[in-house]
C-alpha positions in Angstrom: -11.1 220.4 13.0 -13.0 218.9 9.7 -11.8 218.3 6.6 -13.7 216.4 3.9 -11.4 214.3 2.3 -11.5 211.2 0.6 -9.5 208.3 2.0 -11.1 205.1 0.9 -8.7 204.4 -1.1 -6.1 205.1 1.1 -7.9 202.9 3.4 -8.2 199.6 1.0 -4.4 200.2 0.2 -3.2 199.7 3.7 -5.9 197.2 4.9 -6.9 199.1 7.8 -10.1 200.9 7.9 -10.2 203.9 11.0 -13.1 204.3 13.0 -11.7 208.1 14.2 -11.1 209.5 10.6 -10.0 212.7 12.0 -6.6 210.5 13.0 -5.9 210.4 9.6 -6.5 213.6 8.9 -4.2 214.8 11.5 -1.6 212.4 10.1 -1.6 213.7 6.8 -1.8 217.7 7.2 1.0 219.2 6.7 2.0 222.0 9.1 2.7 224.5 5.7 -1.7 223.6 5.5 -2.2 224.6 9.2 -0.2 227.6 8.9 -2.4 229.1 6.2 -5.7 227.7 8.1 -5.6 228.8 11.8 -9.0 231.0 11.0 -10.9 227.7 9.8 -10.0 225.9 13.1 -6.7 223.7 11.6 -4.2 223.9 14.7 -2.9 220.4 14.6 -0.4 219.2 12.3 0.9 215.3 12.2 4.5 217.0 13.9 3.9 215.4 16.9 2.0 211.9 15.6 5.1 212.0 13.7 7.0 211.9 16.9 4.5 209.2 18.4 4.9 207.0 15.2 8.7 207.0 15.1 8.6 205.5 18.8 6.0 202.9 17.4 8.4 202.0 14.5 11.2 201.6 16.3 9.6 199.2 19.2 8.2 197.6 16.3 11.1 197.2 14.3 13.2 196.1 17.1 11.1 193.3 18.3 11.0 192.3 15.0 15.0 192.1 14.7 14.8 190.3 18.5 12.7 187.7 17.6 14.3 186.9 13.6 17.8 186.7 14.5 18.1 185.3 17.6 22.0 184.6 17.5 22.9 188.4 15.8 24.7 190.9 18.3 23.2 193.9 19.5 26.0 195.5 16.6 24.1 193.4 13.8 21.0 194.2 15.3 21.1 198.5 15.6 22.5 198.8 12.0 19.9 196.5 10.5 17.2 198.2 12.5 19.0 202.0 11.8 18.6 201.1 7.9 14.9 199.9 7.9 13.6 202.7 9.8 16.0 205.5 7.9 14.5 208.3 6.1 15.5 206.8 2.5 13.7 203.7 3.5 10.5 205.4 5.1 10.1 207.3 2.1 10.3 204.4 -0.2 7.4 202.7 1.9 5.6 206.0 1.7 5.9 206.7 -1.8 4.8 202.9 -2.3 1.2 204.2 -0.8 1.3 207.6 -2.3 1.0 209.3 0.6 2.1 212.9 -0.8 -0.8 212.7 -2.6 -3.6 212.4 -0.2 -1.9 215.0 2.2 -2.9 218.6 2.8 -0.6 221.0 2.4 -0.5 224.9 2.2 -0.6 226.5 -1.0 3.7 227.8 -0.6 4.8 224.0 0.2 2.3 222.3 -2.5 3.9 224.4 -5.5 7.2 224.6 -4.3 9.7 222.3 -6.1 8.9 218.6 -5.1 7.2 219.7 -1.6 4.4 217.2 -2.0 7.1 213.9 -2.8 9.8 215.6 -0.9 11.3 213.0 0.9 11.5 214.3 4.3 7.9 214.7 4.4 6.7 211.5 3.0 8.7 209.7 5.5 6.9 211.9 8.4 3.9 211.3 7.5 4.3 207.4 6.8 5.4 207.6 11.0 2.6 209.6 11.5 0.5 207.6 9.9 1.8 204.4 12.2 0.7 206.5 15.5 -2.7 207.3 13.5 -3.6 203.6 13.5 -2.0 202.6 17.0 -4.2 205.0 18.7 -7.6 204.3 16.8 -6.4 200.5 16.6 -3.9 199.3 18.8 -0.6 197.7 18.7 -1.1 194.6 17.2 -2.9 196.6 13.7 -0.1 199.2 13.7 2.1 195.7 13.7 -0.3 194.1 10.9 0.9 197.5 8.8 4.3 197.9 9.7 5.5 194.7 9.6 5.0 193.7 5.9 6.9 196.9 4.8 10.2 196.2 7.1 9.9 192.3 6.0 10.1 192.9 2.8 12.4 195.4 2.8 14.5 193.0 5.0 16.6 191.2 2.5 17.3 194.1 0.5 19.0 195.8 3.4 21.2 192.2 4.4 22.4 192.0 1.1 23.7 195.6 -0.1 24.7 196.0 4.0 23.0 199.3 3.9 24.1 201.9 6.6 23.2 205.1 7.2 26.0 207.5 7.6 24.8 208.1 11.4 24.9 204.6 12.3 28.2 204.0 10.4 29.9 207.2 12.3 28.3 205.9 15.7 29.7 202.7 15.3 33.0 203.9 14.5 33.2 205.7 17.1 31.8 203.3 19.6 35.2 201.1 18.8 36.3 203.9 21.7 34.1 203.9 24.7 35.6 207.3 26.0 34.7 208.9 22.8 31.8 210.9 23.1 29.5 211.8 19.4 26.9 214.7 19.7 25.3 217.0 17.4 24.3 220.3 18.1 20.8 222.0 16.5 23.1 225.4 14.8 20.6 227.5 12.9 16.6 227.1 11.7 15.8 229.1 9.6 13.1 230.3 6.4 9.6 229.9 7.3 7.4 227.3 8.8 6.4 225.8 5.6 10.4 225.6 4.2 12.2 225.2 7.3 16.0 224.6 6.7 18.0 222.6 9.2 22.0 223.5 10.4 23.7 221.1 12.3 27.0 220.7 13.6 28.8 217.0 15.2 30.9 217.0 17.3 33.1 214.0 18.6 34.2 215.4 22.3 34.5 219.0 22.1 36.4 218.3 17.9 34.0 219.8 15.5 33.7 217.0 12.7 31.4 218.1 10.1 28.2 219.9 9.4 24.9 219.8 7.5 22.5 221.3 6.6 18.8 219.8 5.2 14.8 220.2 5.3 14.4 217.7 8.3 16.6 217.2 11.2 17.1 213.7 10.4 18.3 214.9 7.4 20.9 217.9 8.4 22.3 215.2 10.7 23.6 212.6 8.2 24.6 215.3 6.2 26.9 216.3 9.0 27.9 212.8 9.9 28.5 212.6 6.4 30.9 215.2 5.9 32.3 213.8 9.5 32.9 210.2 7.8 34.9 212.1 4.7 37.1 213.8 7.4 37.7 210.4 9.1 38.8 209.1 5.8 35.8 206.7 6.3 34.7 207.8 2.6 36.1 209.3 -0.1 35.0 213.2 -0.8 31.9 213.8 -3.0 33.3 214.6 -6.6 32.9 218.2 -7.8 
């Protein structure tokens, strides 16, 4: 797979220069691009760098938490690192970069309504772009990039006590150790490049709420938001 594309400014932005470019590549086409491009040899979208680059982040983001507070409970410590590595907060980080910009898409996903900024996307490909750099670089440069995004975006999250609504209906839920929280994958549906996610949560066998959304990440906080509303944990959405 080849792809002339122009990343040296991409490249400068993030301080990191790769000696595989084709990483990057990978890390920034869209699966909507490979779709429409299976004749010209594009197989490989950054869906599964993606799922390398959350793993990253989180170790990452983690260690970082260990080693910064080393008095905070593991409570303090999984809701801090839950709202630096959300989708909302990836996405700022991304955006920060302009990453929608440098990444291929399909024709369908580039014209439709916000598909190159949509915020499920951006937020993929900035994880994507963290496993791009650990495996042409190593740990310690995917650190060198991470890290200045999650410190600064550090005492923002202490001081508003940001919470995703996952994390929030976890830790409720956790003040009962019998209780058990799952959600359930319900329906995927439209095509590849406009997939549309159903979930369903479920504490025990009690349906609590469902959601829907254009990432999984994001179908499941709409469902543990609508959960959170039934617990009384959050007043209902006005009309």
């Amino acid at each position: 797979m080849s792809e002339e594309k122009d990343f040296f400014i991409l490249e400068k932005e993030i301080n990191y220069t790769f000696k595989d470019k084709s990483l990057l590549t990978v890390a920034l086409t869209h699966s909507s691009y490979c779709n429409e491009n299976r004749k010209r040899g594009f197989s490989v979208s950054n869906e599964r760098s993606e799922f390398l680059g959350d793993s990253i982040l989180s170790i990452i983001t983690a260690e970082f938490l260990y080693n910064r507070f080393p008095e905070a409970d593991e409570g303090f410590l999984t809701r801090t690192r839950a709202a630096l590595v959300c989708e909302d907060t990836l996405a700022v980080f991304a955006n920060s970069l302009n990453l929608g910009d440098y990444m291929l898409f399909g024709k369908g996903e580039s014209l439709a309504s916000g598909g190159r900024h949509r915020k499920s996307t951006v937020s993929d490909a900035f994880e994507a772009l963290i496993a791009a750099i650990y495996l042409d670089g190593g740990m310690e440069n995917a650190k060198a990039f991470v890290l200045p995004f999650i410190t600064k975006m550090l005492e923002t999250v202490i001081k508003t006590g940001t919470e995703d609504y996952k994390s929030r209906l976890q830790r409720i839920v956790q003040q009962t150790p019998e209780e058990v929280l799952s959600y359930s994958l319900v329906l995927e549906e439209g095509p590849p490049h406009d997939r549309v996610f159903h979930y369903e949560v479920f504490l025990n066998s009690n349906l609590l709420g469902k959601g829907s959304g254009r990432s999984k990440r994001e179908a499941e906080q709409a469902a543990a938001h609508e959960a959170l509303i039934l617990l009384g944990e959050l007043d209902e959405d006005p009309s």
